[in-house]
TORZADREN-52711 format. One record per residue: residue in one letter; x, y, z negated of N, C-alpha, C, CB in turn. Coordinates in steps of 0.2 Angstrom, whole numbers, padded with zeros to 4 digits, always signed. Last residue first. Glycine has a CB too. Layout:
REM residues N
aXYZXYZXYZXYZ;...
This chain:
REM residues 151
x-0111+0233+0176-0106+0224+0176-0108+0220+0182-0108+0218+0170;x-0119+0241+0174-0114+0243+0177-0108+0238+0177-0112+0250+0174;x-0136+0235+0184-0131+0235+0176-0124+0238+0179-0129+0226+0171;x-0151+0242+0190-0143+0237+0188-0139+0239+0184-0138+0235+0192;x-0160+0250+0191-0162+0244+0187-0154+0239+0184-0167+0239+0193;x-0156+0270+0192-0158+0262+0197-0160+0255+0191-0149+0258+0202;x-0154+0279+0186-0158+0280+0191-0159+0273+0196-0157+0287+0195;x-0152+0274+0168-0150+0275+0174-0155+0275+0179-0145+0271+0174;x-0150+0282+0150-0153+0278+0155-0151+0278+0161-0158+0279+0155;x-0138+0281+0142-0145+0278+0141-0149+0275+0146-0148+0282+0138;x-0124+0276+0153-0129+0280+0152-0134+0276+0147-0132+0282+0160;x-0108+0272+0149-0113+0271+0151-0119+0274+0147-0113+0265+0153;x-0094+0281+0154-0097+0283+0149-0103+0277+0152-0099+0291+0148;x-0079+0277+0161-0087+0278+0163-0090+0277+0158-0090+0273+0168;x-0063+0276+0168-0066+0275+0163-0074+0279+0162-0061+0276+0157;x-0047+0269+0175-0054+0271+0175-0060+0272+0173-0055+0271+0178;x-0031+0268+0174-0039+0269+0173-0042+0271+0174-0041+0269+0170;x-0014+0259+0176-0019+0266+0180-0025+0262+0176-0021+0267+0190;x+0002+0255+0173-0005+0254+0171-0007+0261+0172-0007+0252+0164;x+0015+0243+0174+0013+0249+0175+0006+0249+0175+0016+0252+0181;x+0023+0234+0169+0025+0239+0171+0025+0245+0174+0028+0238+0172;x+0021+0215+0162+0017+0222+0165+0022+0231+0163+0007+0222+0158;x+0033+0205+0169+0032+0208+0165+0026+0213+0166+0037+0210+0162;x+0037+0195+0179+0033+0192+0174+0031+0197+0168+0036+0186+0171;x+0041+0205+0189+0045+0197+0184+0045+0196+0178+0052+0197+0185;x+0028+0214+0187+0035+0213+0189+0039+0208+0186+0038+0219+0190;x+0012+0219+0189+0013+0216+0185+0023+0215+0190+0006+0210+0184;x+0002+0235+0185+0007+0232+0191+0011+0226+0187+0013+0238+0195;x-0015+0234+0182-0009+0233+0181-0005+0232+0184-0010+0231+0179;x-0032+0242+0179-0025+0241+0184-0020+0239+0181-0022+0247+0189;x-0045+0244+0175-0037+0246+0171-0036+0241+0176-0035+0244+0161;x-0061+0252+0172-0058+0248+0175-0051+0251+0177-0061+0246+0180;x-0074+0253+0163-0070+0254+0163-0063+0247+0167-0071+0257+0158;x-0089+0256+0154-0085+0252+0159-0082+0255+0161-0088+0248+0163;x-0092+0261+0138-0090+0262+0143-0087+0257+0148-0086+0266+0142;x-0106+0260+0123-0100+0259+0127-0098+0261+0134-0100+0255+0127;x-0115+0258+0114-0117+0257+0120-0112+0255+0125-0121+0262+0123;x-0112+0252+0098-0110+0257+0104-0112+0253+0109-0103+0258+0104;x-0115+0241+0087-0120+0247+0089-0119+0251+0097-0119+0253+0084;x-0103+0236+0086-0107+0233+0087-0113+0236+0090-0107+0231+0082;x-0091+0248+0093-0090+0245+0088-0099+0239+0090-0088+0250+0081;x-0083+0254+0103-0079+0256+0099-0084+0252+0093-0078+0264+0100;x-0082+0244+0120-0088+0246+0116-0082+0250+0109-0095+0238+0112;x-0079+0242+0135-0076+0244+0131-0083+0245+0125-0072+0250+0133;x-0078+0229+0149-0084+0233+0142-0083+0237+0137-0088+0230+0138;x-0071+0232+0164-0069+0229+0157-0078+0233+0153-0059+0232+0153;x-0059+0226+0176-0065+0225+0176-0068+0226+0168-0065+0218+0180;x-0044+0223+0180-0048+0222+0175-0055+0226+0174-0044+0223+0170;x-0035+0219+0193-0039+0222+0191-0045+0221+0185-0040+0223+0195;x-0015+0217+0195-0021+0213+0194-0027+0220+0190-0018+0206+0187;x-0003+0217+0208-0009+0221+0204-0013+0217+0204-0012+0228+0206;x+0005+0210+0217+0009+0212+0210+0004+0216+0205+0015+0216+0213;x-0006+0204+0225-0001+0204+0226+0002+0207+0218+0000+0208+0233;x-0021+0207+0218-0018+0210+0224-0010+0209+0225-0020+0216+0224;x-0033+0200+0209-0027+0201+0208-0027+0203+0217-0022+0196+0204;x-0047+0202+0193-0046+0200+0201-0039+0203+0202-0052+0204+0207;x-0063+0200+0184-0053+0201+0182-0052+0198+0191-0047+0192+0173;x-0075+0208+0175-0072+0204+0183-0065+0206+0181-0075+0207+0191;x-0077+0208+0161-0084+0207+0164-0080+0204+0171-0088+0214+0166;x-0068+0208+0145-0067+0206+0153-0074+0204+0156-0062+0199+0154;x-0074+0217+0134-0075+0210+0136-0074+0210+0142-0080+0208+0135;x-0064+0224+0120-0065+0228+0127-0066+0221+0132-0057+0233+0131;x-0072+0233+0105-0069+0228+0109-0068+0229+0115-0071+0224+0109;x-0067+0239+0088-0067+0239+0094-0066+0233+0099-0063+0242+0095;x-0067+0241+0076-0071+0233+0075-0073+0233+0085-0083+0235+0069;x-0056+0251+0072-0053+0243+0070-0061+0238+0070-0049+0243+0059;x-0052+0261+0077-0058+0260+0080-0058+0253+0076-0059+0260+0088;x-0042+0267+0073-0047+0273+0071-0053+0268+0073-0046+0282+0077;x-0034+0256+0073-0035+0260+0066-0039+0263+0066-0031+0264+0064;x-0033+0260+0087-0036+0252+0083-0035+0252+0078-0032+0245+0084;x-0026+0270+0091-0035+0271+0094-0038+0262+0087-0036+0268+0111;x-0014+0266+0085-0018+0274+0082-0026+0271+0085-0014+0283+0087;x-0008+0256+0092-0010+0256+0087-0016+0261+0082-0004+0256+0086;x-0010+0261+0107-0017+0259+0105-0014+0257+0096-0022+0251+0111;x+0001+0272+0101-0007+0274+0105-0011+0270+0103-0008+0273+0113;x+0011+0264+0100+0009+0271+0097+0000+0271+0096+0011+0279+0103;x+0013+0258+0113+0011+0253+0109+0009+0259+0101+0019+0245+0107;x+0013+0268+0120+0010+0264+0121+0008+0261+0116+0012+0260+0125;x+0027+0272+0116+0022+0275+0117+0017+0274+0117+0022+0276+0120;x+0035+0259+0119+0033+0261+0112+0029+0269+0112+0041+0262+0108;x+0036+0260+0132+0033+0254+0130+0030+0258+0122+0041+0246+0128;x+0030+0275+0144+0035+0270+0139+0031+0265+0136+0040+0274+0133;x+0023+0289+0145+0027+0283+0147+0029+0279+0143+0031+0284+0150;x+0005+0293+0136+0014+0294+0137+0017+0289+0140+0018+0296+0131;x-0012+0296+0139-0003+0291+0135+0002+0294+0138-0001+0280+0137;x-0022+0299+0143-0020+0299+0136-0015+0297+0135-0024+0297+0133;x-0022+0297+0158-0019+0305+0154-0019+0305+0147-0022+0312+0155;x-0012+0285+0165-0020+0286+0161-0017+0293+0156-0022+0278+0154;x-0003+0280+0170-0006+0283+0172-0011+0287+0169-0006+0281+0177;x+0014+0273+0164+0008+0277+0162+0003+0281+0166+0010+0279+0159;x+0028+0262+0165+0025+0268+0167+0017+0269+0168+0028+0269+0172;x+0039+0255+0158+0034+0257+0156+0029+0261+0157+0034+0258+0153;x+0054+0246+0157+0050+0251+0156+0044+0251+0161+0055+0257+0158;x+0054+0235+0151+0058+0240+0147+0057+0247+0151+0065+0238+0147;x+0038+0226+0152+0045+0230+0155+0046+0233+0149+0045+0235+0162;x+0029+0218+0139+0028+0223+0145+0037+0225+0145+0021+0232+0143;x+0025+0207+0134+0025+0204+0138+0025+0215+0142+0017+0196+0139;x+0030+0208+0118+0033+0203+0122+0032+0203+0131+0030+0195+0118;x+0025+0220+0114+0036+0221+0115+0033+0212+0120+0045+0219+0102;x+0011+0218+0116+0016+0222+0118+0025+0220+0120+0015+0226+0115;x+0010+0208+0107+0011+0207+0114+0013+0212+0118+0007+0204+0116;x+0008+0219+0094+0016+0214+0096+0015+0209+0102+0020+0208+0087;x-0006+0218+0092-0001+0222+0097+0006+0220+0099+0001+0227+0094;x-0018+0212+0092-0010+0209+0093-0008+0214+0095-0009+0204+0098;x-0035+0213+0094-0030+0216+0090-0020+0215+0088-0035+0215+0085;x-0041+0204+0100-0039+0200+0094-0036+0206+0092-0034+0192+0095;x-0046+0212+0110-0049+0208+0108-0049+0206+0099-0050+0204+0112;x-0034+0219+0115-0040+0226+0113-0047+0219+0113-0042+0236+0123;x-0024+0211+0113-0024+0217+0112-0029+0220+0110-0023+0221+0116;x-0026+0200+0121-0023+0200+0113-0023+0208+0111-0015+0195+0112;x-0035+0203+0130-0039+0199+0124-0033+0200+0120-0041+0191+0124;x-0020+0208+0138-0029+0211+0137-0032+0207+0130-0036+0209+0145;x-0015+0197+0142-0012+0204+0136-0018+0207+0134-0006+0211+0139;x-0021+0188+0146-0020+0185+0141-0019+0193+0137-0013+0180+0142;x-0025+0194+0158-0030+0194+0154-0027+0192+0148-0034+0189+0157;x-0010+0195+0165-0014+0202+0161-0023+0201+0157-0014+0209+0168;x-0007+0181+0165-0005+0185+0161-0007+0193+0159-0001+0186+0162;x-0018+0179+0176-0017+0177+0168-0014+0177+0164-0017+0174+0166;x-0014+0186+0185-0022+0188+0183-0020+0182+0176-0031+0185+0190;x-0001+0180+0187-0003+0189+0186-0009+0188+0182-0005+0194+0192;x+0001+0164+0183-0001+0168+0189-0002+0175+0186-0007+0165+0193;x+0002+0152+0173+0002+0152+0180+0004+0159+0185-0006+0150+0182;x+0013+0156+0158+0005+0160+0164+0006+0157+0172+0006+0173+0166;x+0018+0153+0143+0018+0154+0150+0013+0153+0154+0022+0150+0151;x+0021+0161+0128+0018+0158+0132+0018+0157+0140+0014+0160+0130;x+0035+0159+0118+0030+0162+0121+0027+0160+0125+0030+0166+0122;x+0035+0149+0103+0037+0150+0111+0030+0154+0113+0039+0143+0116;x+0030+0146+0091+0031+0152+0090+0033+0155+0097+0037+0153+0086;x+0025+0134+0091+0021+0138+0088+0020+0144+0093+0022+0139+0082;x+0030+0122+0093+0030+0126+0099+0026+0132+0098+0027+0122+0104;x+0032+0116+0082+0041+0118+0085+0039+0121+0093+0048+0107+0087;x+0022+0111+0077+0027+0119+0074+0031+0121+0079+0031+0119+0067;x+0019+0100+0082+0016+0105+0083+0019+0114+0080+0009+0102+0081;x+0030+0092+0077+0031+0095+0085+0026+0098+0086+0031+0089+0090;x+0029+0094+0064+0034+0097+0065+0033+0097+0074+0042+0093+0062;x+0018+0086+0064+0017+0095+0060+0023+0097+0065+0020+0098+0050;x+0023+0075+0066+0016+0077+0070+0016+0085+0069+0009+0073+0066;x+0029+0071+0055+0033+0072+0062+0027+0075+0066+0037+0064+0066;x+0021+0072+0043+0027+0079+0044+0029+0075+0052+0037+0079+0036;x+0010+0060+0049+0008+0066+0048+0015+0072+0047+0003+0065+0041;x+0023+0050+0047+0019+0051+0052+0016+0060+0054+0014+0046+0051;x+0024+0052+0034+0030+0052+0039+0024+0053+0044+0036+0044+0040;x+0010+0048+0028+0014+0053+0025+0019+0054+0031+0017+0052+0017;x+0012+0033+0035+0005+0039+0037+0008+0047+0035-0003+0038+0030;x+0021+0029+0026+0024+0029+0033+0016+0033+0039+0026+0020+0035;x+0016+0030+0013+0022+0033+0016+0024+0035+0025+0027+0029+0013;x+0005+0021+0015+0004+0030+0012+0008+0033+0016+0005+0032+0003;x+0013+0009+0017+0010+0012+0021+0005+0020+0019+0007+0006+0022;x+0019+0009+0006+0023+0010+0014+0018+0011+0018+0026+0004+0017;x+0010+0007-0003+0014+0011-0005+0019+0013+0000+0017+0010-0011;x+0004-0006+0000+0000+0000+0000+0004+0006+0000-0005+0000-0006;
């Protein structure tokens, strides 16, 4: 009885140890549109910043007129906007790619109640890193002069 506990007990640490021993590697992406969905949800779903340092260039160029260039600019920013908004989300509605640009398609809400903004964020994606980002961002209306949705 006492070898066999033990060798369940052994079993179970080598089982840990090979699920630990890939915990911490970072992740690998088929293809653009899944690496910039991946940075998307860990950001402005799960709240991760530190995918930042892992998955954007050293450098960092900015189109959106609320940010400044650069990685640690960035990573400033939506730290600051994810404090001010900390139940914020932004749900991929359409994710589509063009050669080295992937487009994100997105629902921004700032919390359960908010009606929110659709909005659509560009990414140039370059050996394997994101290194550059354009937006475009749309209040949506209470009401609208047609039946469809802005998804």
């Amino acid at each position: 009885m006492f070898k066999k506990k033990l060798l369940t007990l052994s079993l179970g640490l080598l089982l840990c140890g090979m699920v630990s021993g890939t915990a911490g590697a970072a992740p690998q992406f088929k293809n653009n549109k899944e690496l910039a969905a991946y940075f998307w949800n860990q950001i402005f779903n799960e709240h991760h910043t530190a995918v930042i340092d892992e998955l954007t260039g050293d450098t960092y160029i900015q189109h959106s007129p609320g940010f400044k260039d650069g990685k640690q600019a960035f990573k400033e920013g939506i730290a600051g906007f994810l404090k001010e908004f900390p139940e914020s989300t932004a749900e991929i509605k359409h994710l589509g790619a063009d050669g080295d640009l992937v487009f994100i398609h997105n629902h921004i809400k700032l919390n359960a109640k908010d009606r929110g903004q659709a909005a659509v964020d560009i990414f140039r994606v370059e050996n394997g890193k994101i290194v550059e980002h354009w937006d475009v961002i749309q209040d949506i209306p209470e009401k609208a002069e047609n039946t469809n949705t802005m998804f």
